[in-house]
VOPAGU-2260 file (C-alpha; in pm, 1 decimal, decimal comma):
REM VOPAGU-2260
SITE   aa  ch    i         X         Y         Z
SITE  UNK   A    0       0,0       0,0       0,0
SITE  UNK   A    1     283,1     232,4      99,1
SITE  UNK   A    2     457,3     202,3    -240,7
SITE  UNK   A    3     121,8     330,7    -447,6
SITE  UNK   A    4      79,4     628,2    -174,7
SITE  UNK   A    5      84,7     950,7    -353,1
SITE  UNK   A    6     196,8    1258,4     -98,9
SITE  UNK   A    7     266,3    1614,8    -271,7
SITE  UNK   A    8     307,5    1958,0     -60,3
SITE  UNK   A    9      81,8    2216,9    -176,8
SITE  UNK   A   10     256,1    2451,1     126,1
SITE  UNK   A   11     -52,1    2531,8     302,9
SITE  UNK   A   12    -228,0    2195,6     211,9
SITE  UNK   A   13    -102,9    1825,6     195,1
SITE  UNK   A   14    -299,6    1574,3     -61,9
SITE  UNK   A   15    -317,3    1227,2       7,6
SITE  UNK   A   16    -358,6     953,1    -304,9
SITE  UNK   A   17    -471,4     624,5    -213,8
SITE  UNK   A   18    -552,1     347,7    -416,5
SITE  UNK   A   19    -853,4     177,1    -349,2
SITE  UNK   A   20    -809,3    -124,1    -617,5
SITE  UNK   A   21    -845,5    -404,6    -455,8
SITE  UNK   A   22   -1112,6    -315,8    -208,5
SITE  UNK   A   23   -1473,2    -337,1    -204,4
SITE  UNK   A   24   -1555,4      39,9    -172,1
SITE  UNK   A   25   -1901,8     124,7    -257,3
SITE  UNK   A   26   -1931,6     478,7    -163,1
SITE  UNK   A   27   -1753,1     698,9      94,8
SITE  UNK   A   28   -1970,2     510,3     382,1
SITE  UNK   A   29   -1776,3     194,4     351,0
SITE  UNK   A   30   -1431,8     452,7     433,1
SITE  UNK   A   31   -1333,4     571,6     813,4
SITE  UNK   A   32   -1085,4     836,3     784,8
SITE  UNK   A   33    -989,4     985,6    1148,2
SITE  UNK   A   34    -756,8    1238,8    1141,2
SITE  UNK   A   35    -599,8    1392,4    1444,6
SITE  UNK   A   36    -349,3    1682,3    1511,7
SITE  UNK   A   37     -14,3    1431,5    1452,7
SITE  UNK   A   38    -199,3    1120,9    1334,1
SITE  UNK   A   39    -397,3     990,5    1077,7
SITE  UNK   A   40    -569,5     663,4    1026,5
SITE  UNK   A   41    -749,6     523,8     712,3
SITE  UNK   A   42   -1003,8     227,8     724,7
SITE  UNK   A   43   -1241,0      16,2     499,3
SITE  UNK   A   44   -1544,3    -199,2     558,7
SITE  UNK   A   45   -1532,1    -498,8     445,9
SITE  UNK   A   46   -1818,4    -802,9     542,6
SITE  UNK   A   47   -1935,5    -515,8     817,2
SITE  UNK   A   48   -1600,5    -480,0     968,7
SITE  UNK   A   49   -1328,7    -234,5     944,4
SITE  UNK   A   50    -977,8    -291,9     752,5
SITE  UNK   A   51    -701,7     -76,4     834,5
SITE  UNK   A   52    -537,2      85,8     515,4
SITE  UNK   A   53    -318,7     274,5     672,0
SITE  UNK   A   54    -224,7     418,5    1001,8
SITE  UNK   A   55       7,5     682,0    1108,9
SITE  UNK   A   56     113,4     766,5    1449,0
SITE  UNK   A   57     351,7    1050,8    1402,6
SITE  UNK   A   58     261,6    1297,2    1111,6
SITE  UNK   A   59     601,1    1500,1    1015,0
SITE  UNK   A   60     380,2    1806,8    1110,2
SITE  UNK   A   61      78,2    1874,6    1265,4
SITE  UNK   A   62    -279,7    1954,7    1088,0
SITE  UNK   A   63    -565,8    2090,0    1150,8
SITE  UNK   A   64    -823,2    1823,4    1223,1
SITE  UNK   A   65   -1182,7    2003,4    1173,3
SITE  UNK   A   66   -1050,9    2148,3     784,9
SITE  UNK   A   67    -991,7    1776,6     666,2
SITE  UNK   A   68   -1133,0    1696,5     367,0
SITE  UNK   A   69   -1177,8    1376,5     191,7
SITE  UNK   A   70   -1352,5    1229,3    -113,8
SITE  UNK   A   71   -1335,6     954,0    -356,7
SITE  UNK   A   72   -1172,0    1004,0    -725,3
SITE  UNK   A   73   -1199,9     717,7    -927,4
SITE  UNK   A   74   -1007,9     423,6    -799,8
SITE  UNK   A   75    -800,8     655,7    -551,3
SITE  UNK   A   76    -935,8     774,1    -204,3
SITE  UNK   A   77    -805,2    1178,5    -163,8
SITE  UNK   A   78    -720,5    1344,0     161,5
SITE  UNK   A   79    -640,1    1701,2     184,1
SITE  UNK   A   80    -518,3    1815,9     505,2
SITE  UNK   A   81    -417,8    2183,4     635,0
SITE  UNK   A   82    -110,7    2276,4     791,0
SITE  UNK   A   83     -41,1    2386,2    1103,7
SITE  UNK   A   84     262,2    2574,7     967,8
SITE  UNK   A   85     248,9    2646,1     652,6
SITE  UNK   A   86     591,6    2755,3     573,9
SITE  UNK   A   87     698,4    2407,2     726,5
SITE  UNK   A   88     809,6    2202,5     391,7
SITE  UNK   A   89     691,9    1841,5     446,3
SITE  UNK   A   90     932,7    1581,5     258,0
SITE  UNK   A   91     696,8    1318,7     338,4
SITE  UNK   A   92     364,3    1265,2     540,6
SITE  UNK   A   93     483,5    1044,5     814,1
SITE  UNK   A   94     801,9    1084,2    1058,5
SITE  UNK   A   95    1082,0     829,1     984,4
SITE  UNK   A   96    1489,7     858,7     934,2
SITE  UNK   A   97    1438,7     970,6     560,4
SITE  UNK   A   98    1214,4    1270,2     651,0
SITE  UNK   A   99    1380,2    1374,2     951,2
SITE  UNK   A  100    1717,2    1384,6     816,8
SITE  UNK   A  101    1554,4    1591,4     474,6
SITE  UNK   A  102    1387,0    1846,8     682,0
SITE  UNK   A  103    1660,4    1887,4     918,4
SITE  UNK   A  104    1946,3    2005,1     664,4
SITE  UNK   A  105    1683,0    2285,3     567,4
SITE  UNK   A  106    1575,2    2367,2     933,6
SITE  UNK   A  107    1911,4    2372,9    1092,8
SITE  UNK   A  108    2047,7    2616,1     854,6
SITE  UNK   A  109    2454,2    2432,6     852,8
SITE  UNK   A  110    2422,0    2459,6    1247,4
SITE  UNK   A  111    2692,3    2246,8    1375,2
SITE  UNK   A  112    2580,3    1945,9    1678,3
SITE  UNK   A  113    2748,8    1862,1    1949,1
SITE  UNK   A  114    2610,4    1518,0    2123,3
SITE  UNK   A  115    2712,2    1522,7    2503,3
SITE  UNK   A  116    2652,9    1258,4    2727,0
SITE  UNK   A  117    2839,7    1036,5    2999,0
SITE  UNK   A  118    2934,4     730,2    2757,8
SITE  UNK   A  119    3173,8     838,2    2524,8
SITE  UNK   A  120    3092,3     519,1    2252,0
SITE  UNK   A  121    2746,7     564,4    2261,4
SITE  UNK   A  122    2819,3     995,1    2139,1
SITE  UNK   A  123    3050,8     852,4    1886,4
SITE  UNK   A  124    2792,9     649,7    1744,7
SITE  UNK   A  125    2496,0     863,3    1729,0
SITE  UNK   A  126    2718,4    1160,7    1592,1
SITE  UNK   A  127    2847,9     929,3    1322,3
SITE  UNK   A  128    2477,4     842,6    1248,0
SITE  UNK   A  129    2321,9    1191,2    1216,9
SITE  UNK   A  130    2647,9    1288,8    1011,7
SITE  UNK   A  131    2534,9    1057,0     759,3
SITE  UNK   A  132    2168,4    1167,2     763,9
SITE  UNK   A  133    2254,5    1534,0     764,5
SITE  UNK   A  134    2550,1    1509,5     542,7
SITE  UNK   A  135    2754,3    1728,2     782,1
SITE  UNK   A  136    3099,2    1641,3     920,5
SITE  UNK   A  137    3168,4    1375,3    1134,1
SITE  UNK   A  138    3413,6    1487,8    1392,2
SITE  UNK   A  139    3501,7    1331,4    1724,6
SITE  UNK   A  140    3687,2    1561,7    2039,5
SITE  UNK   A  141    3841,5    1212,9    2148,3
SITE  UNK   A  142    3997,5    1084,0    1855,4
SITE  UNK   A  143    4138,5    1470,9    1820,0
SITE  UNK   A  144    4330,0    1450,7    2115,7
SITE  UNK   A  145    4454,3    1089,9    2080,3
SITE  UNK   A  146    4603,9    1230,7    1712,2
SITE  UNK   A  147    4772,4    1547,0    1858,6
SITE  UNK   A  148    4903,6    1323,1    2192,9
SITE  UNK   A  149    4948,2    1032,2    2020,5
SITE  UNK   A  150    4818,7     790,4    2309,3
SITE  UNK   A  151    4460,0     714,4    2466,8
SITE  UNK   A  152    4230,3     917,0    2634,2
SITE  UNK   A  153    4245,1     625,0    2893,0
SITE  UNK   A  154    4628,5     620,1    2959,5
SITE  UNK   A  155    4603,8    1022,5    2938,7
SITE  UNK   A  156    4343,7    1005,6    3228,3
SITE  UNK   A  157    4608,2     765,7    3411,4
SITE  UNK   A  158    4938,3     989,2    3393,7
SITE  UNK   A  159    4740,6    1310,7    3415,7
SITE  UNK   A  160    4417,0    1267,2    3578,7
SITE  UNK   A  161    4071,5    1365,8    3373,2
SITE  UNK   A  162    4107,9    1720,0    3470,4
SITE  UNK   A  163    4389,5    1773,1    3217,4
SITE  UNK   A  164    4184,3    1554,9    2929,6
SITE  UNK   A  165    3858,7    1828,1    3009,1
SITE  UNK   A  166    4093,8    2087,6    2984,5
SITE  UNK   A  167    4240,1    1976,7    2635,3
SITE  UNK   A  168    3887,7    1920,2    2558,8
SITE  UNK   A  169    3738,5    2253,4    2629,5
SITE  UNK   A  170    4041,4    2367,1    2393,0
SITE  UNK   A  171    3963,0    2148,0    2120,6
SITE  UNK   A  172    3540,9    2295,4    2116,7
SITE  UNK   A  173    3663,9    2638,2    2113,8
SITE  UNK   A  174    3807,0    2563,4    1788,1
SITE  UNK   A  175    3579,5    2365,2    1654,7
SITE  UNK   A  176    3302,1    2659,5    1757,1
SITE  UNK   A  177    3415,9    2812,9    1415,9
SITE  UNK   A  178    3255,0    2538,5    1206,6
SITE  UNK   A  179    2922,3    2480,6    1030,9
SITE  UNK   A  180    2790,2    2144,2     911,7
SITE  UNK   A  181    2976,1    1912,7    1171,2
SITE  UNK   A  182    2797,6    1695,5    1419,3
SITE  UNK   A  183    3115,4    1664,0    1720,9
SITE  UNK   A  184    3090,5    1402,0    1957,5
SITE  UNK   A  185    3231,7    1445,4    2264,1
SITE  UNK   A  186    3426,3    1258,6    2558,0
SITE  UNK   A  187    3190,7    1091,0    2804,0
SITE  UNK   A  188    3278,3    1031,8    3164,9
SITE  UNK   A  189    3480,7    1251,7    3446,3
SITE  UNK   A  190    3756,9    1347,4    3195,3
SITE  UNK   A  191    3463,1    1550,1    2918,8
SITE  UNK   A  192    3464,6    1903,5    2944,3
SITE  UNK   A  193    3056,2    1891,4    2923,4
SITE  UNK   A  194    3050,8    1723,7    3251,9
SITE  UNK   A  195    3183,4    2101,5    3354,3
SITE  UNK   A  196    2925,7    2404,2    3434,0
SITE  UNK   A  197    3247,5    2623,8    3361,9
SITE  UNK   A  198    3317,6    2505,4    2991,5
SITE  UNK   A  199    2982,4    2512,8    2785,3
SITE  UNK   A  200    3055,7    2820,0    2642,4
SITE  UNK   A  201    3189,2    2675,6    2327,2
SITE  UNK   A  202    2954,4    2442,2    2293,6
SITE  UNK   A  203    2640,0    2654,8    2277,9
SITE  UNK   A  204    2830,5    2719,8    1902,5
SITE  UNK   A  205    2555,6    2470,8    1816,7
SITE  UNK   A  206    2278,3    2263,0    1935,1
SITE  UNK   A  207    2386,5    2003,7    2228,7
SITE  UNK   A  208    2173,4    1689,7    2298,7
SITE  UNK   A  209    2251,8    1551,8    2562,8
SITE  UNK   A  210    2181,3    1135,7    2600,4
SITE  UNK   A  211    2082,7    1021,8    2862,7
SITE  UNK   A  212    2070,4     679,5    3017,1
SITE  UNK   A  213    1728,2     599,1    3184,7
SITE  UNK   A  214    1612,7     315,6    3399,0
SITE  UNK   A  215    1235,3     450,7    3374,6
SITE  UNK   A  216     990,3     167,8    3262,0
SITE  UNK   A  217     816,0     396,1    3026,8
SITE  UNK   A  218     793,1     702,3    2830,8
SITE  UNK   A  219     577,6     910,4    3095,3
SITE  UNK   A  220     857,3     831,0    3338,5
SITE  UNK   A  221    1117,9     901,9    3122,2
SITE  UNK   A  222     984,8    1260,6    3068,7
SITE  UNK   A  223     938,5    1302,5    3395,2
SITE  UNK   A  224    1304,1    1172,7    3502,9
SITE  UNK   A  225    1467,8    1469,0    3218,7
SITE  UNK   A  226    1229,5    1734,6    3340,5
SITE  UNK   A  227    1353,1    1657,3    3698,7
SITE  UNK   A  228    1702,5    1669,1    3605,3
SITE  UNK   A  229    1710,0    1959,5    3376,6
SITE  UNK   A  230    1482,5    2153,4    3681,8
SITE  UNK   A  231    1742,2    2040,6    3918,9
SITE  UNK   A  232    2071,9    2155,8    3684,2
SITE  UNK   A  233    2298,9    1937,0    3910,8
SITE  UNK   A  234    2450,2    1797,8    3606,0
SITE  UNK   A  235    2654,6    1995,3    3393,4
SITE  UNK   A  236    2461,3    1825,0    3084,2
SITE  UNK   A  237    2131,3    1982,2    3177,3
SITE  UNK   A  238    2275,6    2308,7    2959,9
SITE  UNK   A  239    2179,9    2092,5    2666,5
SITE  UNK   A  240    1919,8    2220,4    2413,3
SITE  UNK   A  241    1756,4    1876,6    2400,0
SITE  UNK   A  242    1749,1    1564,7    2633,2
SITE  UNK   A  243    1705,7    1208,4    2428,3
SITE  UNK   A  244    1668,0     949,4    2719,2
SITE  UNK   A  245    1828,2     616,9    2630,2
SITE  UNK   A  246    1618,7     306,1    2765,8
SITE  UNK   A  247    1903,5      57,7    2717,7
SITE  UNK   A  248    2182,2      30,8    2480,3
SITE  UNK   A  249    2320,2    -193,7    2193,0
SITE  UNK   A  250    2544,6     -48,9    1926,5
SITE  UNK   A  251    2216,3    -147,4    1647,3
SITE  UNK   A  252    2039,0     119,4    1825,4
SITE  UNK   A  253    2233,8     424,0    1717,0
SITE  UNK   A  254    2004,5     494,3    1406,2
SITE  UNK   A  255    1717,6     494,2    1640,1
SITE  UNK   A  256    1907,1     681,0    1878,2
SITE  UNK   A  257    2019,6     933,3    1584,0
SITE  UNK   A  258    1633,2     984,2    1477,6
SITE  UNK   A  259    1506,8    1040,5    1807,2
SITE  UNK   A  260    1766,2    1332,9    1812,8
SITE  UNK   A  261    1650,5    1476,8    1459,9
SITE  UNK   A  262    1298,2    1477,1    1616,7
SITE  UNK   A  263    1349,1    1666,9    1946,2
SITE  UNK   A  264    1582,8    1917,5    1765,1
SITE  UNK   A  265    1278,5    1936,7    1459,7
SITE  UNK   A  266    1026,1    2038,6    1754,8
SITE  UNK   A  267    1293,0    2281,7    1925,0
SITE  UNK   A  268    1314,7    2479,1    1619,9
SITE  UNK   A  269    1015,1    2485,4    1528,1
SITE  UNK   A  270     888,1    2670,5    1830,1
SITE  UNK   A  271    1124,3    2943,1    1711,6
SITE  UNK   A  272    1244,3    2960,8    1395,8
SITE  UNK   A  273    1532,3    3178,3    1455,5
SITE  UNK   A  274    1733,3    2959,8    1634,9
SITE  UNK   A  275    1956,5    2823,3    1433,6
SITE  UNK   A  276    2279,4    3023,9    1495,8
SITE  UNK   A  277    2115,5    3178,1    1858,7
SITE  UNK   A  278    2176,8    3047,2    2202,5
SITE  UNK   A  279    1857,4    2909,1    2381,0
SITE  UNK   A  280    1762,8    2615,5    2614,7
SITE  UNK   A  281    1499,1    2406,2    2556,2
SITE  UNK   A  282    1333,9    2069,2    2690,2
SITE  UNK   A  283    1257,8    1791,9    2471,8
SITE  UNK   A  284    1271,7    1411,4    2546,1
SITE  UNK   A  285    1218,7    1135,4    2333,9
SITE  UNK   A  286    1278,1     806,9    2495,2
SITE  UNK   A  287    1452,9     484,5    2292,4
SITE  UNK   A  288    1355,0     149,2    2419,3
């Protein structure tokens, strides 16, 4: 069914083209169409029960429920929905990695990422992931310093303690602050220079998400565990523009992880378009299981 959809952008209006060949559609009273402000589901009867054609939990944008029309052309059921925003430039109906990573390189405007967090293999991953998606820079603080030292963060950290790595660190950001279209990932653990209130003045260059590990047993929980912690500001990370909670880790998950980052920093900007290239913190969680 998803292969046959047609989508097109119309800029203040979105048309849906679905193909109805194949199913036993009478008239529009054998269709269900309920539409929602970030969802959209599409049914057919069929020997007096309902069919799902297709359902949609997370629109790319939102809509405007009550001007939803509808209406049967042909072989083809159309939907015409109304933007929210209409300046917002859908590249395709639904919310996935392909869409996310399209819109992004328009909405971010070449504004570098930096991805902060306390495991420094899980950053490098999910920076390495949005790079590709965003076709910015890949760039990594820790393999940096191992290049100009020429030995491991870890035996650093044993001769000269993780101040002096955070230190190198925080020099390292400042000049990276210069550059556009580069997602950095940074050190995790006692010797990054995020764990520091003092040195996230380099890093608010760009947008920071910070990941987050989270024992919560659901989403609700995991909202409510980043709220608590960006309230609290006890951790240096809470300066970040977006928290993505982490609900266990395996190195498959850094797509996922990647995408759930593209989201939050989607909604962020979108509640003020002017931010790429300003300074502004924001809370948004999205929580990977």
């Amino acid at each position: 069914m998803w292969d046959r959809l047609l989508f097109s952008d119309g800029g203040a209006e979105l048309e849906l083209r679905l193909p109805l060949s194949g199913q036993t559609v009478h008239s529009s009273r054998d269709l269900f169409v309920d539409v929602h402000e970030s969802s959209l589901t599409i049914r057919v009867q069929a020997t007096g029960s309902f069919t799902t054609l297709m359902e949609i939990a997370n629109l790319y944008g939102t809509i405007k429920p009550s001007e939803t029309i509808w209406y049967i052309d042909e072989d083809q059921l159309v939907v015409n929905l109304k933007k929210h925003d209409s300046d917002l430039k859908w590249p395709d109906i639904m919310e996935n990695w392909e869409s996310l990573s399209t819109g992004a390189i328009t909405l971010l405007k070449g504004t570098s990422v930096y991805i902060v967090g306390d495991s420094t293999d899980i950053n490098h991953e999910v920076a390495k992931e949005l790079s590709v998606g965003l076709k910015y820079t890949p760039l990594s603080t820790s393999e940096l310093l191992e290049t100009y030292v020429q030995r491991t963060i870890d035996s650093w950290v044993i001769r000269e303690g993780p101040d002096s790595v955070a230190e190198a660190e925080s020099a390292v950001l400042e000049s990276l602050s210069s550059h556009v279209r580069a997602v950095v990932a940074t050190l995790g653990g006692k010797q990054g220079a995020a764990r520091g209130h003092d040195k996230w003045r380099h890093l608010h260059a760009g947008f920071t998400v910070w990941l987050s590990r989270s024992q919560a047993l659901d989403e609700a929980s995991a909202k409510d565990e980043a709220l608590r912690e960006k309230q609290e500001g006890s951790q240096a990370y809470s300066n970040a523009d977006v928290v993505v909670k982490l609900g266990g880790w395996e190195p498959e998950h850094a797509r996922l992880a990647a995408q759930a980052c593209l989201s939050a920093l989607k909604q962020l900007i979108l509640t003020d378009k002017k931010l790429p290239g300003s300074n502004i913190s924001f809370l948004m969680n999205v929580t990977l299981v």
